[in-house]
C-alpha positions as CSV (number, residue, x, y, z in Angstrom):
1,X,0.0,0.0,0.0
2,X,1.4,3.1,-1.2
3,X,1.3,6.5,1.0
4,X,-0.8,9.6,-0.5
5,X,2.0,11.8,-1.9
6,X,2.6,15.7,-0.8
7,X,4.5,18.2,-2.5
8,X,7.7,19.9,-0.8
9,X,5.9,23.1,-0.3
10,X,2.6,21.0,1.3
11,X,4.7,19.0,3.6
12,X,6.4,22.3,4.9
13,X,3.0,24.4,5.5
14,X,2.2,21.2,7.7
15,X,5.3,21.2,9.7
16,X,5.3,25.2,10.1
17,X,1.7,24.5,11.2
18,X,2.2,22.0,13.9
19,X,5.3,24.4,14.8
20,X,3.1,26.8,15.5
21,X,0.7,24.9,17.6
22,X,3.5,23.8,19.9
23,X,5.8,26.4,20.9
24,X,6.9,30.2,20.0
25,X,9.4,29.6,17.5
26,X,11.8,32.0,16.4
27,X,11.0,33.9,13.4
28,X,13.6,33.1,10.3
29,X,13.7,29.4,10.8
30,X,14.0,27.8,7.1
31,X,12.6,24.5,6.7
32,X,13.2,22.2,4.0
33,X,12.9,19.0,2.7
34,X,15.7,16.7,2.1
35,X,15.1,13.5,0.2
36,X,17.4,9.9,0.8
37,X,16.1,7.5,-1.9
38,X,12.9,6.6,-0.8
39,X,12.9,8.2,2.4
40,X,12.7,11.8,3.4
41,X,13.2,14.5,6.5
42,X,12.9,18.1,7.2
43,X,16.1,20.2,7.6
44,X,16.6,23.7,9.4
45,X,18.3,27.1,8.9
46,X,18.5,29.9,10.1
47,X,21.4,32.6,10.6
48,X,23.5,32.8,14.1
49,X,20.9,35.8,15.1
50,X,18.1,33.3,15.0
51,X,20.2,30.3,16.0
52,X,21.0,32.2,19.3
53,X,17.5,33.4,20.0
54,X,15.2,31.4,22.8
55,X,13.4,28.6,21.7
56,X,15.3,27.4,18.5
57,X,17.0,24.4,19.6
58,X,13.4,23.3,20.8
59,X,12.1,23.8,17.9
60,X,14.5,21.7,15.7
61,X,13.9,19.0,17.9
62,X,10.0,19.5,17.3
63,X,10.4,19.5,13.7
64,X,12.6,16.6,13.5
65,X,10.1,14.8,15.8
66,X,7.3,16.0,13.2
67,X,9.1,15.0,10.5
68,X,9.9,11.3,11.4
69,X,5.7,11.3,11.9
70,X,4.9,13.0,8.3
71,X,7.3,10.7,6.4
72,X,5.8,7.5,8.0
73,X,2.2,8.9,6.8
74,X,3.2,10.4,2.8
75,X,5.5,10.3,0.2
76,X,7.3,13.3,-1.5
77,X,6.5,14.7,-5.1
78,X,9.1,16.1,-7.1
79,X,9.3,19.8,-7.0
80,X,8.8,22.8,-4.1
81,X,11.4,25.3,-2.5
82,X,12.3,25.9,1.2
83,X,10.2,28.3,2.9
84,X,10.8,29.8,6.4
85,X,8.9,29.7,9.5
């Protein structure tokens, strides 16, 4: 049974959503998808001003958390950009 497929720029409104839901995070934060065959995670950015402000290491360990769940439940399309938080 094959998992519905998302594009890049789905997947990341859903992450930024459930980011939002959760804690304060940081504004600046970009997200993106990175792809490993068949397999994929989220990835985070941001410069040393946002890196160093409250809250960002907890949310990189959110988003990795919400990642892992995504990419059990759909697939990746081809195509999207990163977009920030």
């Amino acid at each position: 049974m094959s998992k519905p497929v998302k594009t890049e720029a789905e997947l990341v409104a859903m992450a930024r959503r459930e980011l939002k839901a959760h804690l304060d995070c940081p504004d600046g934060i970009r997200i993106a998808v990175l792809r490993d065959g068949q397999s994929w995670e989220f990835r985070a950015e941001a410069d040393d001003v946002t890196v160093a402000r409250p809250g960002y290491p907890e949310c990189v360990a959110m988003l990795v958390q919400i990642g892992d769940h995504l990419s059990k439940q759909y697939d990746v399309s081809q195509g999207g950009v990163p977009d920030a938080v």
